[in-house]
N, C-alpha and C positions, 0 to 999 in steps of 0.2 A: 504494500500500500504506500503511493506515494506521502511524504513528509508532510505536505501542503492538506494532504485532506486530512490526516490525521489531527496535525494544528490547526486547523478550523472546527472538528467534531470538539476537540478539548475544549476547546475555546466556549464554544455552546454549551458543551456540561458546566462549565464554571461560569456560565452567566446563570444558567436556573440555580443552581447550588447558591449563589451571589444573592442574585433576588430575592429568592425562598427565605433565606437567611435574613436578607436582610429585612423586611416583613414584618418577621415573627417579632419581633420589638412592639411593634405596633396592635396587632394585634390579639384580642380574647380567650385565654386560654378553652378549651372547648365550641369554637364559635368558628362556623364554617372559613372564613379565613383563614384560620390558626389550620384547622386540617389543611386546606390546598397548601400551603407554605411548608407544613409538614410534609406533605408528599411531595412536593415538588424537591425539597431537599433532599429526599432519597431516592427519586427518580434520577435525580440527577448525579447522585452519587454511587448510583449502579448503573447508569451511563457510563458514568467517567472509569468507574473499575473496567467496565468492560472496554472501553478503548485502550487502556491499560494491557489489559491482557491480549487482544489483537495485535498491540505494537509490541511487545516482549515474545509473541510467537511467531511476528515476522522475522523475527532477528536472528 
């Protein structure tokens, strides 16, 4: 896989992971918000494992 798409899918996990994160400050614990932000955190940080593991197994 070339270098270029790789650094661009990262790049996208670590804007959701970003945002998700950054959110969750704001707001309600239990309050539909707080879930999307919640999941959006771990979507994207089983995104980002996985391109993780893709670029360690092209190598």
């Amino acid at each position: 896989m070339p270098p270029e798409y790789t650094q661009f899918w990262f790049r996208i996990a670590f804007t959701i992971i970003l945002l998700g994160l950054a959110s969750l400050p704001f707001q309600e614990p239990g309050s539909s918000g707080f879930v999307a932000g919640v999941l959006a955190v771990i979507i994207g940080a089983v995104f980002m494992a996985i391109i993780v593991w893709i670029v360690k197994k092209s190598q």
